[in-house]
N, CA, C and O atoms as a Tinker XYZ file with bonds, in Angstrom:
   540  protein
     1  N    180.325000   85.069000  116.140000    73     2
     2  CA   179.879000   83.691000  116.102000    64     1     3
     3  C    178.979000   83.379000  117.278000    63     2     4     5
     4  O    178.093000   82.526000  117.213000    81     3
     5  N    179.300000   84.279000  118.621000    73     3     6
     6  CA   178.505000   83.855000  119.741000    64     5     7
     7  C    176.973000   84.354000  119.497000    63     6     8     9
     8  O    175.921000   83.905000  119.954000    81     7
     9  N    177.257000   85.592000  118.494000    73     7    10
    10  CA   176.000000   85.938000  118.648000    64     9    11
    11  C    174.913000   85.301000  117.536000    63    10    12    13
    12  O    173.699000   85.493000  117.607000    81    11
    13  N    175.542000   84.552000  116.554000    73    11    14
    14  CA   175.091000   84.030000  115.307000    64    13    15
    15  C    174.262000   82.343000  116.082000    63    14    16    17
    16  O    173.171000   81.912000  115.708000    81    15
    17  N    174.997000   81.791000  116.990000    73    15    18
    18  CA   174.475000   80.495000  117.944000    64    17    19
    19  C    173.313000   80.899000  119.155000    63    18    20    21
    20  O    172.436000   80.124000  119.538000    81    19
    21  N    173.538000   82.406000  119.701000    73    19    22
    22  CA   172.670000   82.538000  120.361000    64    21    23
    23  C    171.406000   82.670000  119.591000    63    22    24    25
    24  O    170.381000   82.346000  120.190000    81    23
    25  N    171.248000   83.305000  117.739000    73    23    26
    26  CA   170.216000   83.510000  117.339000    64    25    27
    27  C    169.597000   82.586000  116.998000    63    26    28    29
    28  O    168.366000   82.604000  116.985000    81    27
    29  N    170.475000   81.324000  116.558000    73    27    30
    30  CA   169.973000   80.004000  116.075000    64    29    31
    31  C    169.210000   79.221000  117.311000    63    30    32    33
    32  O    168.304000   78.396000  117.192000    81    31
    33  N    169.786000   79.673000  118.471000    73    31    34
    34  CA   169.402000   78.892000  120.086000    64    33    35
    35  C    167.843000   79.751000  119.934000    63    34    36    37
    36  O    166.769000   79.156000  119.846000    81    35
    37  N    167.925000   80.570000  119.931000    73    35    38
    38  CA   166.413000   81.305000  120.131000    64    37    39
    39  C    165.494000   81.173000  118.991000    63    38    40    41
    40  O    164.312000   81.464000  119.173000    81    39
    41  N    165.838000   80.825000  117.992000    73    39    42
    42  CA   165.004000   80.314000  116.665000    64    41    43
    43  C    164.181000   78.814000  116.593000    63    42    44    45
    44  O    163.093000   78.515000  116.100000    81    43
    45  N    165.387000   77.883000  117.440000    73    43    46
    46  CA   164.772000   76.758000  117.578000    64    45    47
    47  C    163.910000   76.958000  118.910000    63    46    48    49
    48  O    162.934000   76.221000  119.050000    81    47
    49  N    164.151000   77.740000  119.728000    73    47    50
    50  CA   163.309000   77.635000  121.083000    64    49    51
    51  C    162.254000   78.306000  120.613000    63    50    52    53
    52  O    161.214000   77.784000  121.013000    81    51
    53  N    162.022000   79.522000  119.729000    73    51    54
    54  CA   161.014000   79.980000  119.137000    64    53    55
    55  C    159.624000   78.592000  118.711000    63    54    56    57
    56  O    158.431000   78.399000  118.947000    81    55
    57  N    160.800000   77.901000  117.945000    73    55    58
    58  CA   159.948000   77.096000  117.311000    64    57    59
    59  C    159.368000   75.686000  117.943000    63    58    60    61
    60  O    158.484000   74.919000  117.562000    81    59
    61  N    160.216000   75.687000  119.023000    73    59    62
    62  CA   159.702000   74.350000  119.301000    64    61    63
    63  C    158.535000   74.815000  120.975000    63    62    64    65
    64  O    157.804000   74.034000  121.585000    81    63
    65  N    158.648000   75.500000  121.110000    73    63    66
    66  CA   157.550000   76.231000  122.187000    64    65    67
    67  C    156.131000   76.423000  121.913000    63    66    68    69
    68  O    155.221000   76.302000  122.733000    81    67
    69  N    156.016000   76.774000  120.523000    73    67    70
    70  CA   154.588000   76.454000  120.154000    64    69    71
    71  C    153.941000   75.653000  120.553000    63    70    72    73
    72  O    154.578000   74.631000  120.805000    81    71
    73  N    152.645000   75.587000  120.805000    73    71    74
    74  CA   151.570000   74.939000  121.598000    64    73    75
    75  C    151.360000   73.706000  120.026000    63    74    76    77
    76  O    151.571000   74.412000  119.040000    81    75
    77  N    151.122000   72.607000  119.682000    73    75    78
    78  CA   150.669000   71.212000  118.931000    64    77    79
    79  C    149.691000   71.877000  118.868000    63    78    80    81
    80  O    149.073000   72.423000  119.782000    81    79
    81  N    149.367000   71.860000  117.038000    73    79    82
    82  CA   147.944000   71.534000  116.329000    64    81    83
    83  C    147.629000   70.365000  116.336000    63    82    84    85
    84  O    148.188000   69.368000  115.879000    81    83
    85  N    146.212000   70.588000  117.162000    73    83    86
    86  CA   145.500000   69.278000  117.267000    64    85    87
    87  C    144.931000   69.164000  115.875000    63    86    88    89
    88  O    144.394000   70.060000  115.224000    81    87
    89  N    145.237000   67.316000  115.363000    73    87    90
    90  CA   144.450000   67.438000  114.160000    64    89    91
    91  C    142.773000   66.593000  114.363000    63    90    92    93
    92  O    142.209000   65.678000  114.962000    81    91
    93  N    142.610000   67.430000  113.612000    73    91    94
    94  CA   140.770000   67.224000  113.822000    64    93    95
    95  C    140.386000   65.900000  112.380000    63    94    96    97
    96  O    140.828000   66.092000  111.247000    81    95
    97  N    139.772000   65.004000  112.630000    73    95    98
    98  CA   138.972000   63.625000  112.368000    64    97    99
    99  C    137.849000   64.387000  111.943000    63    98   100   101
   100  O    137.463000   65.323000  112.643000    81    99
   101  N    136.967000   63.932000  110.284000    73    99   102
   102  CA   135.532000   64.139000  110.953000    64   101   103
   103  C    135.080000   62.981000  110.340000    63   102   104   105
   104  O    135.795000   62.225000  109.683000    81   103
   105  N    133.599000   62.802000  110.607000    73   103   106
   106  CA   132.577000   61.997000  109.995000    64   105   107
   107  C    131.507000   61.981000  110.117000    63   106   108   109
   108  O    130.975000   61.926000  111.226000    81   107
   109  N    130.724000   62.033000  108.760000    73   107   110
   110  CA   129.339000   62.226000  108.610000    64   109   111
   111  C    128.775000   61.048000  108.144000    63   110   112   113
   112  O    129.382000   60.347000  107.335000    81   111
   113  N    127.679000   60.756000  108.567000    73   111   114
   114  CA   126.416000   60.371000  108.801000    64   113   115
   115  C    125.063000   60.921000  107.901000    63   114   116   117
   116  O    125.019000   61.969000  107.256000    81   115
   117  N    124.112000   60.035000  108.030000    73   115   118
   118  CA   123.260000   60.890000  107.270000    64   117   119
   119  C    122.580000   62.137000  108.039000    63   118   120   121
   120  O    121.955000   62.970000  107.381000    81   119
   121  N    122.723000   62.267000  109.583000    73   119   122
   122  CA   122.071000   63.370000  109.994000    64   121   123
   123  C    123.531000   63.780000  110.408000    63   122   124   125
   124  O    123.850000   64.590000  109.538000    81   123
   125  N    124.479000   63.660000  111.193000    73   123   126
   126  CA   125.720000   64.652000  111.631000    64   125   127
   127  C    126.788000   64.426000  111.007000    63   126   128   129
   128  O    127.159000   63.454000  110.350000    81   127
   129  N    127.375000   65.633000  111.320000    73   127   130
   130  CA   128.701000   65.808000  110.766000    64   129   131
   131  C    129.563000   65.657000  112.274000    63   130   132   133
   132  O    128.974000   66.286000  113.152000    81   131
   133  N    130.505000   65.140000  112.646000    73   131   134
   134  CA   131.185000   65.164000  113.603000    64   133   135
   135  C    132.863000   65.264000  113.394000    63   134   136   137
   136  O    133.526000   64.807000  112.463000    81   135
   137  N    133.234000   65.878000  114.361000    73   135   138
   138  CA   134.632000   66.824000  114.388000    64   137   139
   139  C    135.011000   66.158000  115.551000    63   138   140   141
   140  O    134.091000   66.114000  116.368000    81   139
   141  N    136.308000   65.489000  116.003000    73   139   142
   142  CA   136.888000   65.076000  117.184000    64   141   143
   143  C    138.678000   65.068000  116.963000    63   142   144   145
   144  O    139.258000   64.458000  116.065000    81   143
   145  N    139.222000   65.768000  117.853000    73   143   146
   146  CA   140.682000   65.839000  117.856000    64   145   147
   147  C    141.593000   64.271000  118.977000    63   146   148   149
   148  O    142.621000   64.161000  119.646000    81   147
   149  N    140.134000   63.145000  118.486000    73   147   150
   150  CA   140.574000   62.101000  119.387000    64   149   151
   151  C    140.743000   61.112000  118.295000    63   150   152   153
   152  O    141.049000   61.439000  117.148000    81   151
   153  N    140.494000   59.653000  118.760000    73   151   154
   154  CA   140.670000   58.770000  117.613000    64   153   155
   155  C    139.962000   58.370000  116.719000    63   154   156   157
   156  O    138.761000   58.533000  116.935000    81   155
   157  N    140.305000   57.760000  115.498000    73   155   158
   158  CA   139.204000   57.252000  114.282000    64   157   159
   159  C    138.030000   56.539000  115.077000    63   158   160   161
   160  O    136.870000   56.921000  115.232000    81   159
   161  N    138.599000   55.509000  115.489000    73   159   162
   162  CA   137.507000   54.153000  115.513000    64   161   163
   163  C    136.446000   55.003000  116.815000    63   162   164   165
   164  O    135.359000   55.425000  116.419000    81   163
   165  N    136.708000   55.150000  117.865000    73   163   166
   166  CA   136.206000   55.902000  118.871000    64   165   167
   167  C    135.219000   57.198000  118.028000    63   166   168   169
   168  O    134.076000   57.342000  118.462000    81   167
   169  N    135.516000   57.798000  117.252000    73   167   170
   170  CA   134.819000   58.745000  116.428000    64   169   171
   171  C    133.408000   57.967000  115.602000    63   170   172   173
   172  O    132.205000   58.205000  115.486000    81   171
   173  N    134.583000   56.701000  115.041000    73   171   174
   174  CA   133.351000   56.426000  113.959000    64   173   175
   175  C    132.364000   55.186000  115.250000    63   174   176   177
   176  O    131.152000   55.015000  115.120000    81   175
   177  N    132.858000   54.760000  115.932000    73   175   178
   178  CA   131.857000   54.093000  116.858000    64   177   179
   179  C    130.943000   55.216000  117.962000    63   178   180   181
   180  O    130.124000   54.735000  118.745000    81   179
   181  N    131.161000   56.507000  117.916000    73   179   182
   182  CA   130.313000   57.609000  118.449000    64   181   183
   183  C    129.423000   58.258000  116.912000    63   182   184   185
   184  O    128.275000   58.569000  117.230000    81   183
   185  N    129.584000   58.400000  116.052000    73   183   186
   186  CA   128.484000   58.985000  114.990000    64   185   187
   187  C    127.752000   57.974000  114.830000    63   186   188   189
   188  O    126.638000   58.285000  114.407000    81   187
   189  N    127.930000   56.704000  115.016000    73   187   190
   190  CA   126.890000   54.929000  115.080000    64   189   191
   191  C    126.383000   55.329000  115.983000    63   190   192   193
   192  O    125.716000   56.253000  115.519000    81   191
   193  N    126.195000   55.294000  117.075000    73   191   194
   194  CA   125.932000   55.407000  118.326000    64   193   195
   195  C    124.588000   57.138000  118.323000    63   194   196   197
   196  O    123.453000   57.002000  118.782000    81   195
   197  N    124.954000   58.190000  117.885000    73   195   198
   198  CA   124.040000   59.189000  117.307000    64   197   199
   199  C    123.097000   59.144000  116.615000    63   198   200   201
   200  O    122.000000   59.697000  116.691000    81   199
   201  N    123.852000   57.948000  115.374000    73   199   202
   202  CA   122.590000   57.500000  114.635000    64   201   203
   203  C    121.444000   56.830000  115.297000    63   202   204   205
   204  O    120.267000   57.178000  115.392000    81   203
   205  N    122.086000   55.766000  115.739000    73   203   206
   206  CA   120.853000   54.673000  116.463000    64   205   207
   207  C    119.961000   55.355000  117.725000    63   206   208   209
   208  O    118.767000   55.153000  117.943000    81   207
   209  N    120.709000   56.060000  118.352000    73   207   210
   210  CA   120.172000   57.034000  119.206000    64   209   211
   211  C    119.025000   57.962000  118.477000    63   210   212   213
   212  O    117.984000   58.239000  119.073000    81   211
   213  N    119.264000   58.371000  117.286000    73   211   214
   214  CA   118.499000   59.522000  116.934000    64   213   215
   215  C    117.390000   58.392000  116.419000    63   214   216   217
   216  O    116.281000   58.924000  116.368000    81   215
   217  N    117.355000   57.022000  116.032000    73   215   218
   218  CA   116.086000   56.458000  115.299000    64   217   219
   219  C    115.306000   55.944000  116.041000    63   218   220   221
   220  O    114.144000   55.684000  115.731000    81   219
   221  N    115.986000   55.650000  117.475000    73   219   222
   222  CA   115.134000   55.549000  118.191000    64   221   223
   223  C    114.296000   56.797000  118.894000    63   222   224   225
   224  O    113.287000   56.492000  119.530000    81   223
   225  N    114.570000   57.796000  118.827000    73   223   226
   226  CA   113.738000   58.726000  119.019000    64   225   227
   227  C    112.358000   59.425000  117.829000    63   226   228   229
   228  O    111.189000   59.766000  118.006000    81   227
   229  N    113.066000   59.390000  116.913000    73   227   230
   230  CA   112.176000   59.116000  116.028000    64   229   231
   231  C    111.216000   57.885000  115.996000    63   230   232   233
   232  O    110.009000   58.124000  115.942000    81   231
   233  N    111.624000   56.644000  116.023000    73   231   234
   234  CA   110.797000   55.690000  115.947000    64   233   235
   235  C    109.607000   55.976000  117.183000    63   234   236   237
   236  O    108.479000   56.237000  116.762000    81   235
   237  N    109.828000   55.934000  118.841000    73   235   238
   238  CA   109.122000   56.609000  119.585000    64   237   239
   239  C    107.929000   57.642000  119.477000    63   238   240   241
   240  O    106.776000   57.643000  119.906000    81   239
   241  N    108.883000   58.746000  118.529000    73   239   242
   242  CA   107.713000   60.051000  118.422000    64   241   243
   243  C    106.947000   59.747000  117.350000    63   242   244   245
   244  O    106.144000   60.637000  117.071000    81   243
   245  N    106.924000   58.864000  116.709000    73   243   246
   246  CA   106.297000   58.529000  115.670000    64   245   247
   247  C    106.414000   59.207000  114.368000    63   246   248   249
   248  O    105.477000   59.471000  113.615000    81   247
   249  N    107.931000   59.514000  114.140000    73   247   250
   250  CA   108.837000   60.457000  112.910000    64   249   251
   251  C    108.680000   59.420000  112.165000    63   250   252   253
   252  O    108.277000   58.317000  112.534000    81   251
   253  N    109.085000   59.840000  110.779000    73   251   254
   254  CA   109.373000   58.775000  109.370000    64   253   255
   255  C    110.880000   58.711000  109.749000    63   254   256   257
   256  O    111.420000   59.804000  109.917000    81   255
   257  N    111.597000   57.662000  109.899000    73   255   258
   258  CA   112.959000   56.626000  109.719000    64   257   259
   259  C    113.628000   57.221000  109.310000    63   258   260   261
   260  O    114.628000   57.674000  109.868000    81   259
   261  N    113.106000   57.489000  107.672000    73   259   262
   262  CA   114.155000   57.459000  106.897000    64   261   263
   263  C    113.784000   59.597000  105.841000    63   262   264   265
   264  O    113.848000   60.092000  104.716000    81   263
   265  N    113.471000   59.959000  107.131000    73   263   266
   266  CA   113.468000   61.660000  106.232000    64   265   267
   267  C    114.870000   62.050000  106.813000    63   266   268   269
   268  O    115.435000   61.922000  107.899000    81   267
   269  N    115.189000   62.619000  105.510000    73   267   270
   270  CA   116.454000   63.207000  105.639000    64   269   271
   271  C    116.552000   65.043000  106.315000    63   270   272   273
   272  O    115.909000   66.003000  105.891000    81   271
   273  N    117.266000   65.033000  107.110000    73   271   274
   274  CA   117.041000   66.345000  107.894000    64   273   275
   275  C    117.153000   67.080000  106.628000    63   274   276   277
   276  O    117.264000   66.876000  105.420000    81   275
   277  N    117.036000   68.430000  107.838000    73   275   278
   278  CA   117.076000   69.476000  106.429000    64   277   279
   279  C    118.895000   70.104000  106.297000    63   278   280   281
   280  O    119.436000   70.449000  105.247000    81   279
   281  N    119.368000   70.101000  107.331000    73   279   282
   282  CA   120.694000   70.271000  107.593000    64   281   283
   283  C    120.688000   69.381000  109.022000    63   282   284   285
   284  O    119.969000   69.275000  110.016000    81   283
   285  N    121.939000   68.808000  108.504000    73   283   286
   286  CA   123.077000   67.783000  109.483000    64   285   287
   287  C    123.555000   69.029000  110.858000    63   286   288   289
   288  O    124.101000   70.132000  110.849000    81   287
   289  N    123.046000   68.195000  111.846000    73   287   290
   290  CA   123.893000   68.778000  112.566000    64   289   291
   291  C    125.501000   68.495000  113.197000    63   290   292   293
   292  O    125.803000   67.381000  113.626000    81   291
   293  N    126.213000   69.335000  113.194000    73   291   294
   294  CA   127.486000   69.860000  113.658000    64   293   295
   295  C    127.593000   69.538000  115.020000    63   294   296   297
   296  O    126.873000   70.072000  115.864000    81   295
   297  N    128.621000   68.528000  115.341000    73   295   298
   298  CA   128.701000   68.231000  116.992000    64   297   299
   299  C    130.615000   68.146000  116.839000    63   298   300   301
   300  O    131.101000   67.828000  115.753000    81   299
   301  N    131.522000   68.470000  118.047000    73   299   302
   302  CA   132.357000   68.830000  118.177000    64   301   303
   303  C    132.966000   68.031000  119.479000    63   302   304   305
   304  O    132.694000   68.386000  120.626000    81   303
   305  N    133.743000   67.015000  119.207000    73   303   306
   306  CA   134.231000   66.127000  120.442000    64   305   307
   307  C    135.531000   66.808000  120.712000    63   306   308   309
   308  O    136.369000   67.014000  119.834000    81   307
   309  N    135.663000   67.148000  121.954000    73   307   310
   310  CA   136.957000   68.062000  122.416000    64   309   311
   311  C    137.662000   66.676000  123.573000    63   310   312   313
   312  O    137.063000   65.661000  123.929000    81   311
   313  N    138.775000   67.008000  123.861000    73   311   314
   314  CA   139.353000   65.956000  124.598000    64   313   315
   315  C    139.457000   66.678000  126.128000    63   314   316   317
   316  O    139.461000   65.778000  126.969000    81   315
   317  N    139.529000   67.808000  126.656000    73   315   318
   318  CA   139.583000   68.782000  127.868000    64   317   319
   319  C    138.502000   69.424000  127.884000    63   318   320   321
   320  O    137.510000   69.523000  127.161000    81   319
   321  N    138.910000   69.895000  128.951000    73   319   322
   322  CA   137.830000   71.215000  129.268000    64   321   323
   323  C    138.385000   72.248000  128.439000    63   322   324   325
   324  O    137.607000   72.745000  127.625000    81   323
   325  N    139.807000   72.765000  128.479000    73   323   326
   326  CA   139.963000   73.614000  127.194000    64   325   327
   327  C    139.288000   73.806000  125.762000    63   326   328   329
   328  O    139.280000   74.810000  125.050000    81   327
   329  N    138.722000   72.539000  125.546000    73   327   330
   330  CA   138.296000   72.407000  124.059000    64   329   331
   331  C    137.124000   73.469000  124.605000    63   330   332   333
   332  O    136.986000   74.623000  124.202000    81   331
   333  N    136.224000   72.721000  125.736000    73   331   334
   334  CA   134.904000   73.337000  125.856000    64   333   335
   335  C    135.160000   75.059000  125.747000    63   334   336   337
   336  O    134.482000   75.766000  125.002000    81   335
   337  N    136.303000   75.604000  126.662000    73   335   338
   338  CA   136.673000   77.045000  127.020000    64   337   339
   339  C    136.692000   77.875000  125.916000    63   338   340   341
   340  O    136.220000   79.000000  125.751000    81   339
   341  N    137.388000   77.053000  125.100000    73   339   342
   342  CA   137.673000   77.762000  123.424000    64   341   343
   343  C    136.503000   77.957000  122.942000    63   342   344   345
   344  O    136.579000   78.834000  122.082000    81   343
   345  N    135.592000   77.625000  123.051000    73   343   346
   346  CA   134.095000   77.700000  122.550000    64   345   347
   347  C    133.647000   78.340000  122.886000    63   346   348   349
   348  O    133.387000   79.356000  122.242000    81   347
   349  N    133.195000   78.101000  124.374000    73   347   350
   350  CA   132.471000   79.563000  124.759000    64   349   351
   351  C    133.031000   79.655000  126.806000    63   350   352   353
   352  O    132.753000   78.857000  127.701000    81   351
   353  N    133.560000   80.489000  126.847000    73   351   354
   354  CA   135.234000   81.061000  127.664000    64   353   355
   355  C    133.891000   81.079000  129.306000    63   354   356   357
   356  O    134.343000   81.066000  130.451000    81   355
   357  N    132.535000   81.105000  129.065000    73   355   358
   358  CA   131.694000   80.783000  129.923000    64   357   359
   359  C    131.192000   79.749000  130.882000    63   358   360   361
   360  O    130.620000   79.873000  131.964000    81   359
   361  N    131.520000   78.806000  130.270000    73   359   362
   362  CA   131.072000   77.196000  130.291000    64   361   363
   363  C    131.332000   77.078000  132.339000    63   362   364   365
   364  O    132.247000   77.133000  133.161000    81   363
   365  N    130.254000   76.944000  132.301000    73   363   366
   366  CA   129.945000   76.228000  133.948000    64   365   367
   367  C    131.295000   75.512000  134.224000    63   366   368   369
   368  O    131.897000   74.922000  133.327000    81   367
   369  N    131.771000   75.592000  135.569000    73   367   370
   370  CA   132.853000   74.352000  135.946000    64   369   371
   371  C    132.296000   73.053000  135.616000    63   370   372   373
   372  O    132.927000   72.238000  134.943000    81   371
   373  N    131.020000   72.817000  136.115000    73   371   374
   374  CA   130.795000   71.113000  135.518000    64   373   375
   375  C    130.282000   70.594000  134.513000    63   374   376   377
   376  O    130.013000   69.409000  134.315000    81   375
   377  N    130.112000   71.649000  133.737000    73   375   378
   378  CA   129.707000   71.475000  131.568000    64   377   379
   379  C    130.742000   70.547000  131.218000    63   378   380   381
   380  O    131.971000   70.506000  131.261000    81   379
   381  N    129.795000   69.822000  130.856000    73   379   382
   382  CA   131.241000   68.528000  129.565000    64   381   383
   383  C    130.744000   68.773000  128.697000    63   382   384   385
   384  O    131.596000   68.671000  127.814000    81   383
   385  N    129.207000   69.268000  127.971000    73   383   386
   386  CA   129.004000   69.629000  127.218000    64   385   387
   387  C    128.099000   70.856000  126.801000    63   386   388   389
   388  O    127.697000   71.608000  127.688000    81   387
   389  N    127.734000   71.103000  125.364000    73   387   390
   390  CA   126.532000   72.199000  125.231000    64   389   391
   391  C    126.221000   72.190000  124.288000    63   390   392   393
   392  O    127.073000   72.102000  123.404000    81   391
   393  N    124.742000   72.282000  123.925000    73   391   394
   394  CA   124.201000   72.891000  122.696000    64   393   395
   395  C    123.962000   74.003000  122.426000    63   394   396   397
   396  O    123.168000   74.648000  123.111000    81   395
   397  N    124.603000   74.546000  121.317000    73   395   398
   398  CA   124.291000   75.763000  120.949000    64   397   399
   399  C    123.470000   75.997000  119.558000    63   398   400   401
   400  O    123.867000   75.872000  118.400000    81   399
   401  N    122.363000   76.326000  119.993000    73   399   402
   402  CA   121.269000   76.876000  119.228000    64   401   403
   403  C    121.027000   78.348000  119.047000    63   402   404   405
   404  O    120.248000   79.126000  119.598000    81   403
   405  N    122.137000   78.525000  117.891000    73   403   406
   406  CA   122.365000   80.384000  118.135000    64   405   407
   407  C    121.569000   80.937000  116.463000    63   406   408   409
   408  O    120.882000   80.246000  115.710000    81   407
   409  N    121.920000   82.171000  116.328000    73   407   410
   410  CA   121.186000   82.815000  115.060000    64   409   411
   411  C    122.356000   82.879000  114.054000    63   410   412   413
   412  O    122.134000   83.427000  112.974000    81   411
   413  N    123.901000   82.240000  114.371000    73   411   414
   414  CA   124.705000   82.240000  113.508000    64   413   415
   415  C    124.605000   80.770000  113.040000    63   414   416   417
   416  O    124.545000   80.450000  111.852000    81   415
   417  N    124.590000   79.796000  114.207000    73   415   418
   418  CA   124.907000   78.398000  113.834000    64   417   419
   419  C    123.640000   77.686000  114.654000    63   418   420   421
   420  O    122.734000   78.082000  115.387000    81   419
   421  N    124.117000   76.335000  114.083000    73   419   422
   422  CA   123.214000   75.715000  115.972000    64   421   423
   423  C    124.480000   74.420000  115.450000    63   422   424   425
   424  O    124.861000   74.042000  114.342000    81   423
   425  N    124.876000   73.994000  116.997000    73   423   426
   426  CA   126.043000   72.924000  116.849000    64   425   427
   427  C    126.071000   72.258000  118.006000    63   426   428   429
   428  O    125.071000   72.486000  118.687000    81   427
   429  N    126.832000   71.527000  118.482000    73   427   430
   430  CA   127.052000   71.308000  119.310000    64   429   431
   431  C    128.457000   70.688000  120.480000    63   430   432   433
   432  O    128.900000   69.646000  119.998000    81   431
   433  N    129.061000   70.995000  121.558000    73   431   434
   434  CA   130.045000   70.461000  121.767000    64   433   435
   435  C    130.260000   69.948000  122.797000    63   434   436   437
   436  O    130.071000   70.663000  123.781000    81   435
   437  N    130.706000   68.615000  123.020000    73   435   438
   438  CA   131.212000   67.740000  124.236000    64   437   439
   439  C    132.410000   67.101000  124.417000    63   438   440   441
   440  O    133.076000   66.729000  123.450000    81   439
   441  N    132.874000   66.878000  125.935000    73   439   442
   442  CA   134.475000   66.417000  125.438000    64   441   443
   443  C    133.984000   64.741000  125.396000    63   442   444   445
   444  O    132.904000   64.196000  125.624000    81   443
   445  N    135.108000   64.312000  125.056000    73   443   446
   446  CA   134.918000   62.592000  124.671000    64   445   447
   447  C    135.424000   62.153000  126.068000    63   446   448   449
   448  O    135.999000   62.638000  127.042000    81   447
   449  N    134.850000   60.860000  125.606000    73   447   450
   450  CA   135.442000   59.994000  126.664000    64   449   451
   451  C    134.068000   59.330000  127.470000    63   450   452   453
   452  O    133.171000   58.876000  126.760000    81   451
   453  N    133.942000   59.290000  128.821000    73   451   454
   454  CA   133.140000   58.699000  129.433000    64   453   455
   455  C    131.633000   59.488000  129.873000    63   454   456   457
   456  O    130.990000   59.351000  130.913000    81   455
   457  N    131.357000   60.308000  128.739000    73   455   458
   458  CA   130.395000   61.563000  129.004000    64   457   459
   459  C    129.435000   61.272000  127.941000    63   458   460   461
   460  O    128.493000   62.052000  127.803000    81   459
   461  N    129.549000   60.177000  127.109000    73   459   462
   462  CA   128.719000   59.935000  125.875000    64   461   463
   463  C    127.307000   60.539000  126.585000    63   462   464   465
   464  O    126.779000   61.397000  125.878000    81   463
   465  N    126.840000   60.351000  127.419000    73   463   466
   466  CA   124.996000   60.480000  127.943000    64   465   467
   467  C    125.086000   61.989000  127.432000    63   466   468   469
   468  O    124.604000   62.262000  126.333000    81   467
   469  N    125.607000   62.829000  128.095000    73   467   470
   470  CA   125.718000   63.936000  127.667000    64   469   471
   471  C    125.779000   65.037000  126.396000    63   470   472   473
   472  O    125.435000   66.215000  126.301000    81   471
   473  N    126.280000   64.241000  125.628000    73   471   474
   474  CA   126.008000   64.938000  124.584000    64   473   475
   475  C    124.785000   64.134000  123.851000    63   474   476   477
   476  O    124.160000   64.740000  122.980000    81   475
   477  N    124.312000   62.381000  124.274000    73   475   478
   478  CA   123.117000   62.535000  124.148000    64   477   479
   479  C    121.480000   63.087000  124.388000    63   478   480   481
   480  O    120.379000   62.904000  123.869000    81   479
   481  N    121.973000   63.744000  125.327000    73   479   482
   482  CA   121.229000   64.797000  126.478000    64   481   483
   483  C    121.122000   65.865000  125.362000    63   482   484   485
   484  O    119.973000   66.095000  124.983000    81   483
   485  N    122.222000   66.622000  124.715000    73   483   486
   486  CA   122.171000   67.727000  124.560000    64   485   487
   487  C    121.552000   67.567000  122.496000    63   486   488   489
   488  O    121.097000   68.402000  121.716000    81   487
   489  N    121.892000   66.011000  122.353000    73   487   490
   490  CA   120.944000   65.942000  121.055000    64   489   491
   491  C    119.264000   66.146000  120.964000    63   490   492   493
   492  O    118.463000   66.543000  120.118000    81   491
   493  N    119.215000   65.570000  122.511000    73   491   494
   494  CA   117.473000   65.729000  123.055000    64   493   495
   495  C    117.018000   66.970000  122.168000    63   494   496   497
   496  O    116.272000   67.060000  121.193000    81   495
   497  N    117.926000   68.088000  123.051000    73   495   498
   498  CA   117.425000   69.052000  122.855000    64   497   499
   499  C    117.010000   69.480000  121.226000    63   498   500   501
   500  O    115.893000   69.899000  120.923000    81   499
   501  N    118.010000   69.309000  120.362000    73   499   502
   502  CA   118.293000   69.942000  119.143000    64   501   503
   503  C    116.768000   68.946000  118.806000    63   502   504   505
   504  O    115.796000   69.507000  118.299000    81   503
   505  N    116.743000   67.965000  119.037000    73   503   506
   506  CA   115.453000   67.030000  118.592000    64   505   507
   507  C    114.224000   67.564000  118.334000    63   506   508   509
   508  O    113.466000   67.913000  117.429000    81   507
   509  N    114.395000   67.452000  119.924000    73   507   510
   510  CA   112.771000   68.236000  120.337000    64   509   511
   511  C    112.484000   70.176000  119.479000    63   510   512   513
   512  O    111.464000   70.566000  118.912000    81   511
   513  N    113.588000   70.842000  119.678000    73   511   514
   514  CA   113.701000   72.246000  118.854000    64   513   515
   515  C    112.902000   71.745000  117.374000    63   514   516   517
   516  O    111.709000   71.990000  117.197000    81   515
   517  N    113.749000   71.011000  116.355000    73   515   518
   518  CA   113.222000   70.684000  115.305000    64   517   519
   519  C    111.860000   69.723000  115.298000    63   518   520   521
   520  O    111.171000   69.658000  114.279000    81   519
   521  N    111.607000   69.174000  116.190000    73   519   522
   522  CA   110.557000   68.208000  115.618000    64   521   523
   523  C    109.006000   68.429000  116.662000    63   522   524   525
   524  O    107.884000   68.378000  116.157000    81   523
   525  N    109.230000   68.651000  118.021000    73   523   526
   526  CA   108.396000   69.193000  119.054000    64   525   527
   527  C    107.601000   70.810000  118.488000    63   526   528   529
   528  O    108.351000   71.546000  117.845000    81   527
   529  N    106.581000   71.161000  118.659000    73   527   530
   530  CA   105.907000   72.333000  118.292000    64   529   531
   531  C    106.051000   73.330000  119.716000    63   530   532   533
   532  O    106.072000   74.560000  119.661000    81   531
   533  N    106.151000   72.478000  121.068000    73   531   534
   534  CA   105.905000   73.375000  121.888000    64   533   535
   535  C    107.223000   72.976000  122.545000    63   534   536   537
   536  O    107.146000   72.906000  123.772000    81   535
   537  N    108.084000   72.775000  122.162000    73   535   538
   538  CA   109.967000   73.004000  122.992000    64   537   539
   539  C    110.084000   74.229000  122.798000    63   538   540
   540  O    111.105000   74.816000  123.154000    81   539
């Protein structure tokens, strides 16, 4: 019997030691798709915030409003620096965020919170890639 309670003691400690699946939120937009393991409203008041951001850059460069990309880009709100690590195990000590413009994907990831400039920084980029001739 002692040994039948010790297995049950180590079954629940098995189980309750696991690290929490973060659950992931998304929402798309007509240009992004966005992924955040933070809250709804905070999510859906950051893909508003991308949008209006992105028309005013367009409106500026003198883009059409209303062309629909050719693919949405992929942006990834992490809540730590872990989120960033899991991504890419490289990331500068003072990266909150990054664009990655690779030959598998192009995406992008920042943690939330008080860093919004930053991952508008790093939309610059994806901008200028698609719409600039000499970025």
């Amino acid at each position: 019997m002692a040994c039948t309670a010790a297995a049950v003691g180590m079954l629940v400690l098995a189980t309750t030691a696991q690290p929490a699946r973060a659950d992931w939120l998304r929402a798309e937009s007509e240009r992004f798709i966005v992924y955040s393991d933070g809250g709804e409203r905070a999510l859906r008041d950051y893909v508003q915030k991308l949008e209006t951001f992105d028309r005013v850059m367009r409106y500026r460069s003198g883009l059409p409003l209303s062309e629909a990309p050719s693919r949405k880009l992929p942006i990834y709100l992490v809540g730590s620096r872990a989120g960033l690590l899991r991504v890419n195990p490289s990331t500068d000590r003072d990266l909150v965020g990054t664009y990655f413009p690779t030959e598998e994907d192009i995406f992008a990831v920042a943690m939330r919170g008080d860093n919004d400039e930053i991952l508008l920084h790093e939309y610059v980029h994806h901008f200028m890639l698609g719409n600039m001739p000499a970025a």
